[in-house]
C-alpha positions in Angstrom: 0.0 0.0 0.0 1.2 3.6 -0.9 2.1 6.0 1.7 0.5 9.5 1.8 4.2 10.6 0.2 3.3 8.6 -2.4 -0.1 9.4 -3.2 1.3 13.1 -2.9 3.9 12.9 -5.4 1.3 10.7 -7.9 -1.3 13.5 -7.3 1.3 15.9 -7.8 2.8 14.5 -11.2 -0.9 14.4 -12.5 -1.8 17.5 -11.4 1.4 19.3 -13.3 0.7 16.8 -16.4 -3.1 18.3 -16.6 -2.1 21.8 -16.0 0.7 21.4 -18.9 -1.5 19.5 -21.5 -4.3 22.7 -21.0 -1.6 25.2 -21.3 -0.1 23.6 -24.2 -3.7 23.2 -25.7 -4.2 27.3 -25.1 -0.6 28.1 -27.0 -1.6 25.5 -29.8 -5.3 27.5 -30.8 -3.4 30.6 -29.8 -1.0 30.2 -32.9 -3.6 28.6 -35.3 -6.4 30.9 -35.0 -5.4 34.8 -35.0 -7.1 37.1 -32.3 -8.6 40.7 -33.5 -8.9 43.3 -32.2 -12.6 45.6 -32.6 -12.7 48.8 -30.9 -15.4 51.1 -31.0 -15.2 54.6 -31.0 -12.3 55.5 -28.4 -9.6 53.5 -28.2 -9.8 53.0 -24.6 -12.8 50.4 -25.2 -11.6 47.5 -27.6 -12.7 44.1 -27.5 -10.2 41.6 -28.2 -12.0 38.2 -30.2 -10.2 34.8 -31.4 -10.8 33.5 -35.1 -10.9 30.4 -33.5 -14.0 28.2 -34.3 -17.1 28.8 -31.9 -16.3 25.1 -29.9 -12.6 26.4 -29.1 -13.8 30.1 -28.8 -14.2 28.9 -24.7 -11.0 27.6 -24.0 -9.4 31.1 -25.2 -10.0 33.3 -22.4 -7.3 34.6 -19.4 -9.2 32.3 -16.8 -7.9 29.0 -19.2 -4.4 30.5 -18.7 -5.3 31.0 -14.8 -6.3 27.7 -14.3 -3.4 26.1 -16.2 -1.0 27.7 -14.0 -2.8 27.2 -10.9 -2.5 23.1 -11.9 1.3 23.5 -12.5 1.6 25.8 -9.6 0.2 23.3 -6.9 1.4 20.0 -8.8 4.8 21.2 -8.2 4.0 22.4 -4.6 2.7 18.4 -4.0 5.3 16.8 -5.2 7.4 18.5 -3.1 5.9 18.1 -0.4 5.5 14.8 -1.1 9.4 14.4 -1.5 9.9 16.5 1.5 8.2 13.9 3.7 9.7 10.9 2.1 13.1 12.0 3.1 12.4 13.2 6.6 10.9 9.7 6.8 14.2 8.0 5.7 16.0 10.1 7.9 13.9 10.0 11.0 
């Protein structure tokens, strides 16, 4: 049976592997579809829109990017953790 240093470290690995695969996804449809940009009147208000069909048109937005780094960001943090406890084990 798997410790919980073990568990951390899996959870970790998948949780980096998830947050990768969605920001490599994100670059992927950035570079194939170009993003415009409309603005109205002033310059101040401009809308910026991807080319991108309407069933990708979701995944472009700054939250995707938020949540991809967020996954990376606390898959790292478990896996060292999880490391951190397997060698205080070994050497306690």
């Amino acid at each position: 049976m798997d410790g919980v240093e073990d568990v951390l470290v899996k959870c970790g690995a998948i949780s980096s592997v998830i947050g990768v695969a969605i920001l490599t996804t994100l670059i992927i449809i950035l570079l194939a579809y170009p993003v415009s940009k409309y603005c109205n009147d002033s310059k101040d208000n401009c809308e910026f829109i991807s080319q991108s069909p309407e069933p990708l048109r979701g995944i472009v937005q700054p939250i995707t990017l938020i949540i991809s780094l967020a996954g990376i960001a606390a898959g790292i943090l478990m896996l060292r953790l999880g490391m951190w406890r397997r060698t205080r084990k070994i050497a306690g």
